[in-house]
C-alpha positions as a Markdown table, in Angstrom:
| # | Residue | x | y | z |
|---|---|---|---|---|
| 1 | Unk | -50.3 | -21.0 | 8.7 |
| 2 | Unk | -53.7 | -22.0 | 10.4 |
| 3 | Unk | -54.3 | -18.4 | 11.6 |
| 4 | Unk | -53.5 | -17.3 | 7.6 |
| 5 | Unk | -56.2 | -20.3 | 6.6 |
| 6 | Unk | -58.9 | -19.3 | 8.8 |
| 7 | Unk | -58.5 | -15.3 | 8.5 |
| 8 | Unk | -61.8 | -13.3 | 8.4 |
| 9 | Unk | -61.1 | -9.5 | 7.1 |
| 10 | Unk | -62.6 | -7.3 | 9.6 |
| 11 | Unk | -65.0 | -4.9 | 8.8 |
| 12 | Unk | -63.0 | -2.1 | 9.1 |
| 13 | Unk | -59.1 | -2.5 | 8.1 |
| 14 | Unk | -56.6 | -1.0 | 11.1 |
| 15 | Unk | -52.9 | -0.7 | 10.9 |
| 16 | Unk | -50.8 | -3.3 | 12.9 |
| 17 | Unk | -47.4 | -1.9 | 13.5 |
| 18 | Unk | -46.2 | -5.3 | 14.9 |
| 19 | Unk | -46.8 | -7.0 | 11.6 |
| 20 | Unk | -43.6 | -8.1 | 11.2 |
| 21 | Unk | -41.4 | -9.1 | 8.3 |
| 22 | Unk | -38.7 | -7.4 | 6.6 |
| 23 | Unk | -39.2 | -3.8 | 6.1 |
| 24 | Unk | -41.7 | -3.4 | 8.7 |
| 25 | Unk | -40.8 | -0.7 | 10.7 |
| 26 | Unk | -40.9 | 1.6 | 7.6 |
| 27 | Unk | -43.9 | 0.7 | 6.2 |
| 28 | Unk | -47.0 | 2.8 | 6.5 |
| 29 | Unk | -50.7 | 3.2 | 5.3 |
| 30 | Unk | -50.0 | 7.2 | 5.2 |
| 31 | Unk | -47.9 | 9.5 | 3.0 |
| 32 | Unk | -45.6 | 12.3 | 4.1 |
| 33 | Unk | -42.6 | 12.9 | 5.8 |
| 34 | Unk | -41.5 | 12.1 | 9.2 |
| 35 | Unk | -38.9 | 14.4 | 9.6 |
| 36 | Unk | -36.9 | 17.7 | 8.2 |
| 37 | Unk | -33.9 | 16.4 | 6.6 |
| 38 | Unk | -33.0 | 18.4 | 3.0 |
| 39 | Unk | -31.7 | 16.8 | 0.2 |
| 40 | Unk | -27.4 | 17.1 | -0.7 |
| 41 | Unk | -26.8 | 18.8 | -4.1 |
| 42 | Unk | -23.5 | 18.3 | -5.9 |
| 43 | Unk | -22.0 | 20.0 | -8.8 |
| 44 | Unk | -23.3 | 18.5 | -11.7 |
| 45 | Unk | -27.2 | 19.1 | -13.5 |
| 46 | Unk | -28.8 | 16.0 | -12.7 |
| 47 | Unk | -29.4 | 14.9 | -9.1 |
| 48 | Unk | -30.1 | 11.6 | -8.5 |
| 49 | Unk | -31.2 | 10.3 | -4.7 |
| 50 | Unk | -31.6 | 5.9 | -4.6 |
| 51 | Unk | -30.2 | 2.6 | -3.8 |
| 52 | Unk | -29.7 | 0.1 | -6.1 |
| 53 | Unk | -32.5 | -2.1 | -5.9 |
| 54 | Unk | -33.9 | -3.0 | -9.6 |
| 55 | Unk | -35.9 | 0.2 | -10.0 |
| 56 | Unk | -32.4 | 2.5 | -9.0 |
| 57 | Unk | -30.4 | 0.7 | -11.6 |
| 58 | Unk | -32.3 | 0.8 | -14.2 |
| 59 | Unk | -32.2 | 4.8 | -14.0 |
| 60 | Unk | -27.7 | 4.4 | -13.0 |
| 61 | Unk | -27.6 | 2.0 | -16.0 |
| 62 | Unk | -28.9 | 4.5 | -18.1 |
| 63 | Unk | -27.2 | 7.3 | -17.1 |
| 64 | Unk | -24.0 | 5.3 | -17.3 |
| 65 | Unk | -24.7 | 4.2 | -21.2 |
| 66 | Unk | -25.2 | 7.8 | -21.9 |
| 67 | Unk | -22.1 | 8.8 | -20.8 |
| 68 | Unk | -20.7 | 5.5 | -22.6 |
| 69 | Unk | -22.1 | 7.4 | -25.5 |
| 70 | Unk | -20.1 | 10.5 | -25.1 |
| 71 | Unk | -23.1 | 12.9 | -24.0 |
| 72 | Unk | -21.9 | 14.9 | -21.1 |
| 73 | Unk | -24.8 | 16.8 | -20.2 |
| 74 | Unk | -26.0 | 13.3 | -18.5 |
| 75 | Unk | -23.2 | 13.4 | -16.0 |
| 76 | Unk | -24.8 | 13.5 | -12.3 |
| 77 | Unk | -24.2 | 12.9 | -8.9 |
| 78 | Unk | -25.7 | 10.0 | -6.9 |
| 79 | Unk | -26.8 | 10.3 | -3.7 |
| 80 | Unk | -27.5 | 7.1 | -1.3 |
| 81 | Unk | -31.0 | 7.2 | -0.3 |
| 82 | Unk | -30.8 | 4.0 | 2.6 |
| 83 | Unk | -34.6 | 3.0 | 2.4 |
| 84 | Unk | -34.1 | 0.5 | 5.3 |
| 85 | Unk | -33.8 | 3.7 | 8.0 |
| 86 | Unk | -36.2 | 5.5 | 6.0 |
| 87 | Unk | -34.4 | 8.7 | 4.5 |
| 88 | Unk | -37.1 | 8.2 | 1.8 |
| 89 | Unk | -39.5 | 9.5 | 4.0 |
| 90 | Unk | -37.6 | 12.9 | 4.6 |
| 91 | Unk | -39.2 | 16.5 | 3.8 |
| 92 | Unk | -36.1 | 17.1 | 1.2 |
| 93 | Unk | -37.2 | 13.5 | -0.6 |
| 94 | Unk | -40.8 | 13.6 | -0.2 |
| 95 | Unk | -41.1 | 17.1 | -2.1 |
| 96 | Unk | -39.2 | 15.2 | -4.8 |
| 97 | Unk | -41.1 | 12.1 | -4.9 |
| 98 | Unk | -44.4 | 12.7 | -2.7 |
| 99 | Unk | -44.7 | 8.7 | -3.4 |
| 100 | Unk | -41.6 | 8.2 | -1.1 |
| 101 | Unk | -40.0 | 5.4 | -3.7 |
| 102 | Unk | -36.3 | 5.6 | -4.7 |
| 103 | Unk | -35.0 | 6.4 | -7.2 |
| 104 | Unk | -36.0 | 10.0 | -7.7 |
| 105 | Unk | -34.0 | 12.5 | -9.8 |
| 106 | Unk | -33.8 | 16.2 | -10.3 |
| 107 | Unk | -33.0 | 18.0 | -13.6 |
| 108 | Unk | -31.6 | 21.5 | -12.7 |
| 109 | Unk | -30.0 | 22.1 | -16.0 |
| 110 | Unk | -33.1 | 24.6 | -16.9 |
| 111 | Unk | -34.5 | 28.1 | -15.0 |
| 112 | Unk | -36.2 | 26.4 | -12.7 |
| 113 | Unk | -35.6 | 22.5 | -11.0 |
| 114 | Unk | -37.8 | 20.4 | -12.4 |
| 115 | Unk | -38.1 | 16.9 | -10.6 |
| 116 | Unk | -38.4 | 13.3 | -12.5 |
| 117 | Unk | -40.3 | 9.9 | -10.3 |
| 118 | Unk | -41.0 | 7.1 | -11.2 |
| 119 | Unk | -38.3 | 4.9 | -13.0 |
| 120 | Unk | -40.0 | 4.5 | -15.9 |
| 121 | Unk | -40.8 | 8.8 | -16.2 |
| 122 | Unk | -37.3 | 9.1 | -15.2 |
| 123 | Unk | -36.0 | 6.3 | -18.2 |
| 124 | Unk | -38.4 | 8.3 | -20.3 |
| 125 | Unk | -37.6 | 11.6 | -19.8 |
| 126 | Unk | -33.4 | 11.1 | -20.1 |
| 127 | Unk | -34.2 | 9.2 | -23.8 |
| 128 | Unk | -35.5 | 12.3 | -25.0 |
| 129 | Unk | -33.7 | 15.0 | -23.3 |
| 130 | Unk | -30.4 | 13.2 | -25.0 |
| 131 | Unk | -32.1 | 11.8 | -28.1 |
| 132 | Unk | -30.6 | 8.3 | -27.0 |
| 133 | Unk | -32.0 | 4.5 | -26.8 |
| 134 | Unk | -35.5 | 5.7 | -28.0 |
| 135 | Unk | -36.2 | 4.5 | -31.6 |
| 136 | Unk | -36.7 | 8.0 | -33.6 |
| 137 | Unk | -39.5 | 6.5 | -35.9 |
| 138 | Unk | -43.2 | 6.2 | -34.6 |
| 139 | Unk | -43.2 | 1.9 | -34.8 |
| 140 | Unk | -40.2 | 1.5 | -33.1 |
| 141 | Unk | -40.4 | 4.4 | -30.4 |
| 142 | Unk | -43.9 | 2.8 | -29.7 |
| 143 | Unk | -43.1 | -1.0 | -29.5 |
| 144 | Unk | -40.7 | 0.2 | -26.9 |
| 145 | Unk | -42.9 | 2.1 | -24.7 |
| 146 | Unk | -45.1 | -1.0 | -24.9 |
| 147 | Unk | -42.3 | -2.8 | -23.6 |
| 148 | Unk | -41.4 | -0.1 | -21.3 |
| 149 | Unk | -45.0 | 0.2 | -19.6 |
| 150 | Unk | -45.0 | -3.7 | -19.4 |
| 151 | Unk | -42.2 | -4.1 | -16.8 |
| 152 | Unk | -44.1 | -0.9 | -14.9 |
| 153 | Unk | -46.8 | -2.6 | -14.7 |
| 154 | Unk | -45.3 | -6.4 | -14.2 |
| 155 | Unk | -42.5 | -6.2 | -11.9 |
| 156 | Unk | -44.5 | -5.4 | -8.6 |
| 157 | Unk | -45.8 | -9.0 | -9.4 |
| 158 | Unk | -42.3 | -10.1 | -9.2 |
| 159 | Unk | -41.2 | -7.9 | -6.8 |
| 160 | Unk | -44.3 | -6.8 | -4.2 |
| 161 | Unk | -45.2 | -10.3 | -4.9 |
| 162 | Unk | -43.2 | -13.1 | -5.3 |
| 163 | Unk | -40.8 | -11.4 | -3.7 |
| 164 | Unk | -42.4 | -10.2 | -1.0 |
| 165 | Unk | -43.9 | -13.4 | 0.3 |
| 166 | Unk | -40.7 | -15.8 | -1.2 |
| 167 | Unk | -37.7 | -14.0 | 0.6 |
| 168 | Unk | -38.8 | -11.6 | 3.1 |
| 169 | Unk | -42.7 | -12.5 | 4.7 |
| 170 | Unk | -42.6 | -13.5 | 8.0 |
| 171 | Unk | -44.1 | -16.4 | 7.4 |
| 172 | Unk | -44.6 | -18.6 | 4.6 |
| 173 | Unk | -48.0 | -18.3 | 2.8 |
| 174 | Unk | -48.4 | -21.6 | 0.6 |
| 175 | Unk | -51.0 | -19.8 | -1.9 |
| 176 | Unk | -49.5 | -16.5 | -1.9 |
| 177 | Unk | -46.0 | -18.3 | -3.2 |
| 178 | Unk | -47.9 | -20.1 | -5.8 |
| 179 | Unk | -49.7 | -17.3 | -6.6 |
| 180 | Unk | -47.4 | -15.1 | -7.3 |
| 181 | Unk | -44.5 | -18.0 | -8.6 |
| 182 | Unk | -47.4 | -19.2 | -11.4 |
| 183 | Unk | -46.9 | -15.2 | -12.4 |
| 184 | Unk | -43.4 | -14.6 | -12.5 |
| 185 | Unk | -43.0 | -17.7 | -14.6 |
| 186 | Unk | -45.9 | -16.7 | -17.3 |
| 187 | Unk | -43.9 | -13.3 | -17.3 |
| 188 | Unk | -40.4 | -15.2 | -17.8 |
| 189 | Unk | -42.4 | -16.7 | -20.6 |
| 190 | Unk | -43.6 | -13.5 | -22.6 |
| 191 | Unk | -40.3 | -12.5 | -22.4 |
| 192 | Unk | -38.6 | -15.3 | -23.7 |
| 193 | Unk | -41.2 | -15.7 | -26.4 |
| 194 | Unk | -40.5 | -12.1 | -27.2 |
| 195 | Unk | -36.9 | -12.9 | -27.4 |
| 196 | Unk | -36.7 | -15.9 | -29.3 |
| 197 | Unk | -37.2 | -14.1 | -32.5 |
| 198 | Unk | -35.7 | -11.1 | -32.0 |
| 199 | Unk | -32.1 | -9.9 | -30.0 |
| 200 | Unk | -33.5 | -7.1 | -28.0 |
| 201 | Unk | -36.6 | -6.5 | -26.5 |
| 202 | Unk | -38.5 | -4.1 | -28.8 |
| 203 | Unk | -36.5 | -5.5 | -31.7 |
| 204 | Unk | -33.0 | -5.0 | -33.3 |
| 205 | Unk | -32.0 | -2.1 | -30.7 |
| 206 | Unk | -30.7 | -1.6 | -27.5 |
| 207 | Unk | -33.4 | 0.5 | -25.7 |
| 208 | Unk | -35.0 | 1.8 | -22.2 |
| 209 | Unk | -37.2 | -1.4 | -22.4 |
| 210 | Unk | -34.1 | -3.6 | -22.1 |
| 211 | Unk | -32.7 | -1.4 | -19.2 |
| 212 | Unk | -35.9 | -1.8 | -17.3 |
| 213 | Unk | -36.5 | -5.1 | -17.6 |
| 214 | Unk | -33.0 | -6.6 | -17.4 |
| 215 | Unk | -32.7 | -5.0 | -13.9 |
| 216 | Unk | -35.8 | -7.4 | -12.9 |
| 217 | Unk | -36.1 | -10.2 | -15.3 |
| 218 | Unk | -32.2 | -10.0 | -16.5 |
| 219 | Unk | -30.9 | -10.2 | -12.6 |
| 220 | Unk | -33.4 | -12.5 | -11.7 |
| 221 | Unk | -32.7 | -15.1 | -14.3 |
| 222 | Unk | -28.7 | -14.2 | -13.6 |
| 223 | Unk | -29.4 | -15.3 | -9.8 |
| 224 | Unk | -29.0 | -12.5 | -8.0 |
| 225 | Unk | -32.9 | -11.6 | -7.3 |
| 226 | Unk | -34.4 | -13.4 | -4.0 |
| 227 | Unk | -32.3 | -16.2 | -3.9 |
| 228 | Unk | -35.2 | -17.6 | -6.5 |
| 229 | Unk | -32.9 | -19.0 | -9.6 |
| 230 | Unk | -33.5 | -22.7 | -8.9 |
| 231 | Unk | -37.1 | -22.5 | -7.4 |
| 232 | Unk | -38.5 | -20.4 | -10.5 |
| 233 | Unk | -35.9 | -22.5 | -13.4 |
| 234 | Unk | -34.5 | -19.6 | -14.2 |
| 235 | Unk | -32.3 | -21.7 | -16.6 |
| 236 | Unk | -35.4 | -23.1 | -18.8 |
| 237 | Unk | -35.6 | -19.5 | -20.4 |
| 238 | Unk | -32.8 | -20.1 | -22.7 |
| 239 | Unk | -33.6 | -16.6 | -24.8 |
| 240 | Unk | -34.0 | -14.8 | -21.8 |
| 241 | Unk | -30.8 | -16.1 | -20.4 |
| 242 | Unk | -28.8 | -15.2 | -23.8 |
| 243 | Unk | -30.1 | -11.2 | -23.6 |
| 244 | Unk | -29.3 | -11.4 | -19.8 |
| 245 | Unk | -26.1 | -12.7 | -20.2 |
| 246 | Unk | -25.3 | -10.2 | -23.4 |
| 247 | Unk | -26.9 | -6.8 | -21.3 |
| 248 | Unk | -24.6 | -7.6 | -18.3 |
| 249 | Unk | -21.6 | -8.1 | -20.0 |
| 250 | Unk | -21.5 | -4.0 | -20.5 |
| 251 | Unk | -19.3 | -2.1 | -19.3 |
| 252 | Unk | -21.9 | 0.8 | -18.5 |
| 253 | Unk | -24.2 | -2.3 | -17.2 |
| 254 | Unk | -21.5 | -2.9 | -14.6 |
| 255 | Unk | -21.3 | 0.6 | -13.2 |
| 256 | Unk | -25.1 | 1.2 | -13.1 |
| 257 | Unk | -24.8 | -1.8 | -10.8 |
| 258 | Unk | -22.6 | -0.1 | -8.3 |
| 259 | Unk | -24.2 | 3.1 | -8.2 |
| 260 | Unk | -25.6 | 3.5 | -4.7 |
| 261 | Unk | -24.8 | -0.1 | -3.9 |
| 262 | Unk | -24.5 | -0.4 | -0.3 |
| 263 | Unk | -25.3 | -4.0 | 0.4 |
| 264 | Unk | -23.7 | -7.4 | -1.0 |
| 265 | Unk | -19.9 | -7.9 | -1.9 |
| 266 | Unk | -18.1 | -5.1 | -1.4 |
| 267 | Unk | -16.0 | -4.8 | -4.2 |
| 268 | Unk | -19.7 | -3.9 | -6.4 |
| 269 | Unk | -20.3 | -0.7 | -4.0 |
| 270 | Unk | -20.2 | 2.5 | -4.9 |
| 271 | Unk | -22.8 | 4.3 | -2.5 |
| 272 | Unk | -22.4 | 7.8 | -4.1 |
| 273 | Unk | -21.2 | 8.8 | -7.7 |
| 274 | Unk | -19.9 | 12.4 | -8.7 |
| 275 | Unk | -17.2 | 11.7 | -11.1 |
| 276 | Unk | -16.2 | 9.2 | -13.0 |
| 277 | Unk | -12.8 | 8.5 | -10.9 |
| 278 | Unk | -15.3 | 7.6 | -8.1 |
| 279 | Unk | -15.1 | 4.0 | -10.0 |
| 280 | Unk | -11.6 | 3.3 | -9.0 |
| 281 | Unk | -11.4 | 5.4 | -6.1 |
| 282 | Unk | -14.6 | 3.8 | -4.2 |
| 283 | Unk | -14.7 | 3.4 | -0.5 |
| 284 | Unk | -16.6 | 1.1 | 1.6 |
| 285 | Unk | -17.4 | 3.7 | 4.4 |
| 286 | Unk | -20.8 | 2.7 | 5.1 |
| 287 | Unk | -21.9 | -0.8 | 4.4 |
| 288 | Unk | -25.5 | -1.7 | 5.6 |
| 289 | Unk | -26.1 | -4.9 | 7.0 |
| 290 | Unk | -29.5 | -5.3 | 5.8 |
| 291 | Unk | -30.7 | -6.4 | 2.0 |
| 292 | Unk | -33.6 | -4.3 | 0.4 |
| 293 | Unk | -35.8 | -5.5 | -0.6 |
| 294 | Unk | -35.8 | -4.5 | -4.0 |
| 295 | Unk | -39.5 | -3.0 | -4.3 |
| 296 | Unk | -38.2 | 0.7 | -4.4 |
């Protein structure tokens, strides 16, 4: 803690490989891959490469609720993308997602593959391409991209940043905790603000927006984000925990969650997906001992 106090930034930043901290070894100031490794392709149109960290099940959620829906063009295969040994920074995953972030998804139903990053994009571009959980008139369609482009640009508070310094710094950084704590609170307060009036996010409808945000805000309020329920009173967002606690009681909800799960209990893992059978016929062949941290 004293050397965090009295830190002087140096003139010129350099990279410290022995930083320390979860997730260390991966991270890098550069781009690119570090090795050849080519992407698996299964049978179906859509190929989707994560891990279920917030930002993968938002995506698996959706996909699942579109299949709830009975559109079949949105069935896919998952493929297990295990950040913590770094197969996002591949040659086959990079030239999906030069950004190197999970989850990243390729559309080969057309002439030519077209590739989807970003989870947002991704949420985005499924809603349209299946006319599904995207309000059709101009005021609703727009209050849910506001919605949409709030999480985007709010959860690496939460995640990069309460996260981050909360769960898995090496250290403990009073400020930083504070910091980023005072955040993730005001943000638990839009949101239950926004709630209390209405039963949805962008209003009377299920939507994207509540997919995106529920895998933060809705599984951080449920307990199951950082270990933070109790430290953040989680349970003073009453409206927040009533949308939660509705969102996760669906059964498409559910299997988004086990969708290229391959940490926690092992009854919620399904590391790949390329049939709906794989539900009941799940195996836990490779469980990794590590937690991610949830900022892919």
């Amino acid at each position: 803690m004293d050397d965090q106090a009295s830190y002087v930034p140096p003139k010129v930043w350099t990279w410290d490989r022995e930083n320390g901290g979860a997730f260390a070894s991966i991270n890098r100031p550069i781009a690119g891959p570090t090795h050849d490794k080519t992407l698996p392709i299964g049978r179906h149109p859509l190929q989707l490469y994560s891990l279920a960290t917030p930002n993968g099940v938002k995506v698996t959620v959706l996909l699942e609720e579109l299949l709830a829906l009975g559109h079949e063009g949105a069935d896919y295969d998952a493929w297990l993308i295990p950040i913590g040994e770094g197969a996002q920074f591949s040659s086959g995953f990079v030239s999906v997602n030069p950004n190197s972030k999970i989850p990243a998804l390729v559309d080969r139903s057309g002439p030519e593959p077209l590739r989807v990053f970003e989870s947002g994009a991704i949420l985005l571009y499924l809603a349209e391409k299946f006319g599904a959980f995207l309000p059709g008139d101009h005021a609703g369609r727009t209050e849910t991209l506001n919605w949409l482009f709030w999480q985007m640009g709010s959860a690496p508070y939460l995640g990069g940043g309460f996260g981050h310094f909360y769960a898995y710094a090496p250290e403990k950084f009073g400020y930083a905790i504070d910091r980023f704590a005072m955040e993730a609170k005001r943000q638990l307060d839009v949101l239950d603000r926004q709630l209390a009036e209405r039963p949805f996010i962008a209003g009377d409808s299920y939507t994207i927006a509540d997919m995106a945000i529920w895998a933060w805000y809705g599984q951080l309020v449920l307990g199951r984000l950082y270990e933070a329920a109790e430290f953040l009173d989680v349970a003073s967002y009453a409206h927040v925990q009533r949308w939660a606690g509705l969102i996760d009681a669906r059964p498409a909800v559910l299997r988004g969650r086990m969708v290229n799960r391959s940490f926690g209990e092992p009854a919620m893992q399904l590391h790949e997906r390329h049939d709906a059978g794989d539900f009941e016929t799940r195996t836990q062949d490779r469980i990794a001992p590590d937690r991610p941290n949830g900022a892919g």
